[in-house]
N, C-alpha and C positions, 0 to 999 in steps of 0.2 A: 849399744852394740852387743853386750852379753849376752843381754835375752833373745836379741833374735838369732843371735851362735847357740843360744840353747834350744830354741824353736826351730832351727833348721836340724841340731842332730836328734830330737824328736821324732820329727820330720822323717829324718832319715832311717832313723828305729823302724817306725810302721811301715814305711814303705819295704824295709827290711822281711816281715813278716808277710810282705802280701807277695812277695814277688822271690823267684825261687831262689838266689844268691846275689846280692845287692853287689857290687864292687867298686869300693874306696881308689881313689887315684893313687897310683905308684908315683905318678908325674904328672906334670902341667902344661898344656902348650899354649902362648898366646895367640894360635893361627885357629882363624876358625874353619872347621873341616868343607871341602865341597859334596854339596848333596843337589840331587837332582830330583823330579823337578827343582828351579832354584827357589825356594820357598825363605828368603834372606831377606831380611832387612823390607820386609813387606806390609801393609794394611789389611787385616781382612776382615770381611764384615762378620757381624756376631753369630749369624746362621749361616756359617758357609760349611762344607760337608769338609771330613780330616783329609789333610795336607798330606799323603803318603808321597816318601820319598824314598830314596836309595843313597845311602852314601857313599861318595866314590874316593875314599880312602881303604889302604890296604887295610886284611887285618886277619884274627881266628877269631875272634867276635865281640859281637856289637853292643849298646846300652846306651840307651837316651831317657834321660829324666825330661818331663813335661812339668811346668811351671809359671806361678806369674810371678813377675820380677821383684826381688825382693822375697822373695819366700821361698818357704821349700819346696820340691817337687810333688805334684799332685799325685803323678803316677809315672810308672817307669815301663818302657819297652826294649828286652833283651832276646837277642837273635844271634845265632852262629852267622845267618845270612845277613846283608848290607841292605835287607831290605825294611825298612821301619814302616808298618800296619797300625795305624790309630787307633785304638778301641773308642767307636762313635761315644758312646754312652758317657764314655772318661773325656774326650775333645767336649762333647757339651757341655760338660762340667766345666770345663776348663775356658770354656767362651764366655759361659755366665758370669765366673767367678772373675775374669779378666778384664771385663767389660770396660771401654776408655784406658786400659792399660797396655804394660808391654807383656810380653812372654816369653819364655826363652825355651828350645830344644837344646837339652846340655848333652852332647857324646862323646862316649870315652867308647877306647878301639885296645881292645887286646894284642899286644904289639909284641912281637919276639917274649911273650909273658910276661911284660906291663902291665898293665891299665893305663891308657895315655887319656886324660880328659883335655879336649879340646875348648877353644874360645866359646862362649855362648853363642849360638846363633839366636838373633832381637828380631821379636816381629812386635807389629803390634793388634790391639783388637781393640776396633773402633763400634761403638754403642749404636753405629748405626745400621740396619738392616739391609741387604740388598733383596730387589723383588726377590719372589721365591722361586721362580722358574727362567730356565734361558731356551728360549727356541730357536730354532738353526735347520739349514736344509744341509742333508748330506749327499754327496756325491764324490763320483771321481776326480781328480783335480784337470784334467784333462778333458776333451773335445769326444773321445771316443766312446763310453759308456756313460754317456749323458741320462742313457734310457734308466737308467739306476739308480734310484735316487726316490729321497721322504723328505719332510719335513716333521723334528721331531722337536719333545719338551723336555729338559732334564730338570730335574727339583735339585735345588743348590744347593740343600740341607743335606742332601746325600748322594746317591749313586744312580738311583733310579731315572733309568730314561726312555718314555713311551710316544711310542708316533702318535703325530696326528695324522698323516695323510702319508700313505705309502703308494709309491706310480705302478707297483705292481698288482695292485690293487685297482687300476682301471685304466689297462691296456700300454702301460710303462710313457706312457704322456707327460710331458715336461709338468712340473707344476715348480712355480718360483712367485719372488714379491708376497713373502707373507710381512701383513705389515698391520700395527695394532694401533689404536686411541687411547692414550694415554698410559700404555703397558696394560690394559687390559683386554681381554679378549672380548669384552661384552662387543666392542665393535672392532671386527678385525677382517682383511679381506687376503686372496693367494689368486693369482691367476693362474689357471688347466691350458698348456698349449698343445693341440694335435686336435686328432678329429673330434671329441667333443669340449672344443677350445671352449673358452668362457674365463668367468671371474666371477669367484664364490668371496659374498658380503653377506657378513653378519653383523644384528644392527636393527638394535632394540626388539631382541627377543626373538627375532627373523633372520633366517636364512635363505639366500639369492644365490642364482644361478645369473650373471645380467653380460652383456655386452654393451660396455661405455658410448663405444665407438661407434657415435649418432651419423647419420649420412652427411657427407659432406668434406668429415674429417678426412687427410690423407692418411695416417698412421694408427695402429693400435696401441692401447693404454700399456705402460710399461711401470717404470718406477714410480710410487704411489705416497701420498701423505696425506694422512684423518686433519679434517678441520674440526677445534677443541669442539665444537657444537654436536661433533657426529652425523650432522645433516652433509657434508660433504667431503669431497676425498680429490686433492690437486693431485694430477694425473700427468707426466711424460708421456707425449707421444713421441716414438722411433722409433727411425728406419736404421735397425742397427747390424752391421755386416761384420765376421770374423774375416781378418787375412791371417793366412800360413807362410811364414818365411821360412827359407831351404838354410839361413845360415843368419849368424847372430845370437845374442844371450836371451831375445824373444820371441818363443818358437809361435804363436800367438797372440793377433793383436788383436783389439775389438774397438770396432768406433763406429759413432752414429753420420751416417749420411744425410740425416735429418732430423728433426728434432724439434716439438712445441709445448705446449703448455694448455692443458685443459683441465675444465672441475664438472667433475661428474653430483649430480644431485642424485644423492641414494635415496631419498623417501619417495622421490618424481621420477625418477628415473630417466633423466634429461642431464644432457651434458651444454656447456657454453664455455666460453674461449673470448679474448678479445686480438686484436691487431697488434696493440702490445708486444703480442707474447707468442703470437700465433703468424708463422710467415716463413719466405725463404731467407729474409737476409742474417737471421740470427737461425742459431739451434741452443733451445734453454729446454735443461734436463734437470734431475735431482728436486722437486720442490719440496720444501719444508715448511710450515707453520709457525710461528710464533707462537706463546702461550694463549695469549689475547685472543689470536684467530685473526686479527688487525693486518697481518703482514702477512707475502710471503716470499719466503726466499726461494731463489733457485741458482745455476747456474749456467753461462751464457756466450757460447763462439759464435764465430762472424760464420755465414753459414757455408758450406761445404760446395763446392764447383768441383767440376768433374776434373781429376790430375790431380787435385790439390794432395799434396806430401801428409800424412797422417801423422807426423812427426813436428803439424806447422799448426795444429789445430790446438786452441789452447783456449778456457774455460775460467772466465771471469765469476768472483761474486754480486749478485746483483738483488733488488729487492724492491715489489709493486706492493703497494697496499690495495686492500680488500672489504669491503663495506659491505657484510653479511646484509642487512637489509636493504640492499637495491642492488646485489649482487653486481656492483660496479670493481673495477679496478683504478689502480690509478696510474701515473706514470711511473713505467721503471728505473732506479736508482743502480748507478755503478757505487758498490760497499766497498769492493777490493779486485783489484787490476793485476791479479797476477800474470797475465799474458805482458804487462809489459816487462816485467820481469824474467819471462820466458820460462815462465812456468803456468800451469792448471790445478784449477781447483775441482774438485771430486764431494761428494756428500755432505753438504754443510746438512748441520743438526741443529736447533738452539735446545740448549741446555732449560731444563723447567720453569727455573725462576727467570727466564726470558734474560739473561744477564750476559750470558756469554755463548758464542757460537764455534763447533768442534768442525774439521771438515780436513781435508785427506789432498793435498801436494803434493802432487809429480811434475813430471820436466814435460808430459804433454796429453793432451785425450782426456776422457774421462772415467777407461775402464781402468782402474788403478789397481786391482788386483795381480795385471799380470808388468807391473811394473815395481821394480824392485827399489829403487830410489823414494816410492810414495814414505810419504811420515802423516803425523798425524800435527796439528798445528789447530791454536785455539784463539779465537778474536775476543775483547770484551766490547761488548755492543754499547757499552756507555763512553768508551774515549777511542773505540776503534784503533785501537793496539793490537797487533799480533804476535803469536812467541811459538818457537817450536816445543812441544811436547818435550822436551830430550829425553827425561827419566822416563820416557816412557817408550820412544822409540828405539828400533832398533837398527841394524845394517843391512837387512828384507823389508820385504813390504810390512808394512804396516797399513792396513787403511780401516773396512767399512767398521761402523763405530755405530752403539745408540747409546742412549742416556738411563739412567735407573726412574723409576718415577718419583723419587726422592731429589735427584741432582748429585747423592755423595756416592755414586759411585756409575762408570763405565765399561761397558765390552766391545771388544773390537778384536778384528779378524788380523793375525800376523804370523808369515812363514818364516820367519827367525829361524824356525830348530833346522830346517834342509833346505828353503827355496821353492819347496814344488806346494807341499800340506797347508791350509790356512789353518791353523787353530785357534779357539778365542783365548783373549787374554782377559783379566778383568783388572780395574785399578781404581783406586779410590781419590776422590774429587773435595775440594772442599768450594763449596759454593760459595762463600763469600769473597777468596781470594783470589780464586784461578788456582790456584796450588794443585798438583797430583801429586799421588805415590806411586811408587815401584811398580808395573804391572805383575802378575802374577798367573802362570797356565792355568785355566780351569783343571779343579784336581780329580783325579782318577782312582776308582781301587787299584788298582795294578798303578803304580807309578811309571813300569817302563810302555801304558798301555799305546802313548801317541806313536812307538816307535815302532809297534805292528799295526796300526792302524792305518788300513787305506783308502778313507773319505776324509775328503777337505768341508770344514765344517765354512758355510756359505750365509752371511748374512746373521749375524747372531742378532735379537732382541730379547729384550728379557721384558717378560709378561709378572702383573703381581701375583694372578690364581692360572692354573690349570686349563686348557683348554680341554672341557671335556667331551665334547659329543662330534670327534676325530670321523668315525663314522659316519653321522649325517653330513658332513662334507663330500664323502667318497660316493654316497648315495647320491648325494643332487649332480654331483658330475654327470648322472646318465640322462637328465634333466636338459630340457630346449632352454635356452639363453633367451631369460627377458630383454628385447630389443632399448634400445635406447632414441630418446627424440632430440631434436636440437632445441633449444631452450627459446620460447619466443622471446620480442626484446631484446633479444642480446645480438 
């Protein structure tokens, strides 16, 4: 215990030297201070960009030593303002040297001429990476300036965030469903709604302008998932209608009228569908893949007649397997019934290591965004047990959700801070147990930045590289849509 009391006022000597008046605690408090974002008692991965918060304790100025637990501070950050700015180059330092450990931000607050050094605030920093980029469409959170709106990539090492695809850019045309194979963009597709509607797929070195939707089908291709092979992409078809109510805490609802199940062949450019999956008396939306490619999930209400209460529609888990070489399906399995529970399921995802399945619970429908009650809820697919997320949810929505392409760590979209903004959260997973940690806002230079921000971040994935040729997307939008055929045999 001496020598490290003597390594810490060492320690505290250089740090002395580097920083312009170090200042010794008057006092002690065991309460640990509130800072915002809540950056507590959190996991973050080893390349995540710095944490800038604000602390929201009174004071005439501020001092935060950075450290890993057990040691002495690596470097210190002192402000008359409440606002703590990480020096990148010093947080690197400090993720490397942390790695698998804890760390602590120590503040002391100038208090009536004090120094009051508060509780440590513990996080910790886990050896494991997450991808290096998260992609997200932005827009308004509302129905009205829809026309406004990108889809964009933020690098998670830092601050930098560059479009792919900006709608003002070709004629303010919806563009949504960007959706990638296996977190990489080598094959990644976004569907262009307006006059030169289509769906741009890229995929194996090639870029496509195509329309899925082969003659015969009723619907166009909506929500989207890569089969692990890259040869195909299980596709929602719906007939999806907003309603406006004049009064209630939903000023906006969205539900499908209809709804099926198709897979599009991207190197044939031919779609097929079985009876299964495809028809009026069910509506199955959200597909997802397995790792394998063997399965696939989706989810599935009794189908929709004209009157029916949109408040009665409710959206079981269910699962058909898949036989890439004879492009057969098989019969579909009811996984999980939450309609008799009187509840609906929303986006199941299976986690990489095919182990466990993430997916989004509300009291009915399937657009869970504009329901505040959604949580997020996790199955393990080997004993079909389910558990609410707790530590992770909150008392807003919580819903659309992917997976890192590791499995230890996920993002998901949640209006916590007001009701109206989605922003992503990210939170760390341990794949063997089902375990999370804490969620955590994605971080900002500007700490108070969410709270002048007015785009609700839509769909986060996170990608491992870069999407780089954003451009040649915007160009083939002006490009005729490869037709699609129906798949003989089937």
């Amino acid at each position: 215990m001496r020598i490290r009391h003597i390594y810490y006022i060492i320690g505290i000597l250089l740090l002395a030297t580097g920083c312009n008046n170090y200042h010794p605690a008057d006092k002690e408090s065991d309460i640990c201070p509130s800072i915002f974002p809540d950056y507590s008692a959190v996991t973050f991965p080893i390349n995540i960009a710095p944490p800038n918060f604000i602390i929201q304790e009174e004071g005439e100025a501020y001092q935060t030593e950075f450290g890993t637990e057990g040691d002495p501070a690596l470097f210190i950050v002192q402000d008359d303002e409440p606002t703590v700015t990480i020096p990148e180059k010093k947080w690197k330092e400090l993720l490397t040297q942390a790695a698998g450990k804890d760390i602590y931000f120590r503040i002391s607050i100038l208090q009536n001429k004090e120094w009051v050094r508060y509780a440590d605030i513990k996080n910790n920093i886990s050896s494991y990476p997450i991808d290096g980029y998260l992609t997200y469409r932005l827009l308004y959170p509302g129905y009205e300036l829809w026309n406004e709106m990108g889809v964009y990539q933020r690098d998670l090492s830092s601050y930098k965030e560059t479009p792919i695809v900006e709608n003002r850019n070709f004629n303010k045309q919806c563009v949504n469903c960007h959706t990638f194979n296996g977190q990489s963009p080598d094959d990644m597709m976004m569907h262009i709604r307006g006059a030169q509607g289509g769906t741009l797929i890229q995929h194996n070195g090639k870029l496509e302008k195509v329309n899925p939707k082969a003659e015969g089908f009723k619907y166009g291709p909506t929500y989207s998932a890569w089969h692990p092979s890259g040869k195909y992409i299980a596709f929602a078809t719906n007939e999806i209608q907003q309603f406006f109510h004049s009064s209630g805490t939903k000023a906006i609802e969205v539900s499908d009228l209809g709804a099926d199940l198709m897979i599009y062949d991207v190197e044939n450019h031919c779609s097929f569908t079985d009876s299964l999956v495809y028809g009026d008396n069910y509506m199955e939306t959200f597909p997802t893949w397995t790792p394998d490619g063997k399965s696939l999930y989706f989810t599935r209400a009794q189908g929709y007649q004209k009157g029916m209460a949109l408040d009665s529609i409710r959206y079981d888990l269910c699962r058909i397997s898949f036989d890439a070489s004879t492009e057969k399906m098989g019969a579909p399995e009811m996984v999980l019934q939450a309609s008799a529970e009187q509840k609906s399921i929303s986006f199941p995802c299976v986690s990489p290591n095919g182990k466990y399945l993430m997916f989004t619970l509300s009291d009915y429908g399937n657009f869970s965004i504009w329901h505040p009650e959604s949580d997020l809820y996790i199955m393990d697919l080997t004993t079909g047990t389910t558990k609410n997320l707790e530590n992770v949810n909150s008392s807003d929505v919580d819903s659309y959700h992917t997976w890192s392409s590791s499995g230890h760590w996920f993002v998901f979209s949640s209006k916590r801070m007001d009701g109206l903004w989605a922003r992503p959260y990210i939170a760390a997973f341990n794949p063997e147990t089902g375990e999370t940690g804490k969620a955590f806002l994605l971080p900002q230079e500007d700490p108070m930045f969410y709270d002048n921000y007015t785009y609700t971040y839509n769909r986060p994935e996170l990608i491992k590289t870069a999407v780089k040729n954003g451009k040649e997307f915007e160009k083939i939008i002006q490009q005729a849509a490869i037709p699609s055929t129906p798949k003989k045999n089937h």
